[in-house]
C-alpha positions as CSV (number, residue, x, y, z in Angstrom):
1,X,-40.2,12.9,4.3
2,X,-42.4,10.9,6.5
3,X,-42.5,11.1,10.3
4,X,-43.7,8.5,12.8
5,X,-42.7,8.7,16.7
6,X,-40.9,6.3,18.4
7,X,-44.4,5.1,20.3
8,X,-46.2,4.4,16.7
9,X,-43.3,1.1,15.9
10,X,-45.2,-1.8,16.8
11,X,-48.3,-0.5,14.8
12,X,-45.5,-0.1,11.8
13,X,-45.0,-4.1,12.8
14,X,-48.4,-4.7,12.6
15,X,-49.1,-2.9,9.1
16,X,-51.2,-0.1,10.5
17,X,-49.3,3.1,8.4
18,X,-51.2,6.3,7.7
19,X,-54.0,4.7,9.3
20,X,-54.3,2.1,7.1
21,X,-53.8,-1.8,7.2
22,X,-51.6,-3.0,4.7
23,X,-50.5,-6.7,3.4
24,X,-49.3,-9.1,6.0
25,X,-47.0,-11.7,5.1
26,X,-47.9,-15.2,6.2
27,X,-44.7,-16.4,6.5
28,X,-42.9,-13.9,8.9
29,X,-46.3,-12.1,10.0
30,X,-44.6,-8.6,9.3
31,X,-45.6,-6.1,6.1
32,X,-44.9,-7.8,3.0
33,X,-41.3,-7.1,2.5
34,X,-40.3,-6.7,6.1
35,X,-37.4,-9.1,7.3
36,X,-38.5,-12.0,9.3
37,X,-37.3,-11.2,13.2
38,X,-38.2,-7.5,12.9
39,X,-38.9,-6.4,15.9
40,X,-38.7,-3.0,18.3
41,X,-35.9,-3.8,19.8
42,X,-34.1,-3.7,16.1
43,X,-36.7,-1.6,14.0
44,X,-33.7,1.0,12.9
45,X,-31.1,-1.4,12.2
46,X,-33.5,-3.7,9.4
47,X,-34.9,0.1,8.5
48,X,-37.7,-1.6,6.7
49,X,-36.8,-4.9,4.9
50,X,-34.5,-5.9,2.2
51,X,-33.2,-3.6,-0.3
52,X,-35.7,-1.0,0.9
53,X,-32.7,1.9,1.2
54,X,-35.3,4.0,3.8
55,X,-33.0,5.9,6.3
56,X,-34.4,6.5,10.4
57,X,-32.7,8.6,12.2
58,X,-34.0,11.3,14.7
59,X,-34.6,14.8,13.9
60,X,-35.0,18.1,16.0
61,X,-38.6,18.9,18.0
62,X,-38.4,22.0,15.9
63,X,-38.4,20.1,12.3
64,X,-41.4,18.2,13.0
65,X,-44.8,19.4,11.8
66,X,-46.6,21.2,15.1
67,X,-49.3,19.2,14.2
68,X,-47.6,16.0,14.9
69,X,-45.9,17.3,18.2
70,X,-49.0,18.3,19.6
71,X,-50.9,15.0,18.8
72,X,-48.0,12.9,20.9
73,X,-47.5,15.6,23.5
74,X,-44.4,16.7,22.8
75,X,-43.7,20.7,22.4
């Protein structure tokens, strides 16, 4: 399961994930597989891209790694 908060979508956009940069597509200027018009406004309803099957949805403050609360400043 990955986690990401709700602040980090436009770097998702951008193809900065786990700290890296990864392949940009020329034609929609989103990560390579990423449908063209992505945007934050409708990040969880394209969930990704075509075909990609990932699932976002919101979990509890208590699921998420302490770690991961502290560095956004949420406890």
């Amino acid at each position: 399961m990955k986690y990401f908060h709700t602040s980090q979508i436009p770097e998702l956009l951008d193809g900065r994930i786990c700290g890296e940069q990864i392949h940009i597509n020329k034609k929609t200027g989103l990560p390579s597989g990423m449908m063209k018009g992505t945007n934050v406004a409708n990040f969880y309803v394209n969930a990704g891209g075509f075909q990609c099957n990932h699932q976002i949805y919101g979990v509890a403050t208590a699921v998420v790694p302490k770690e991961l609360r502290q560095q956004f400043g949420v406890e």
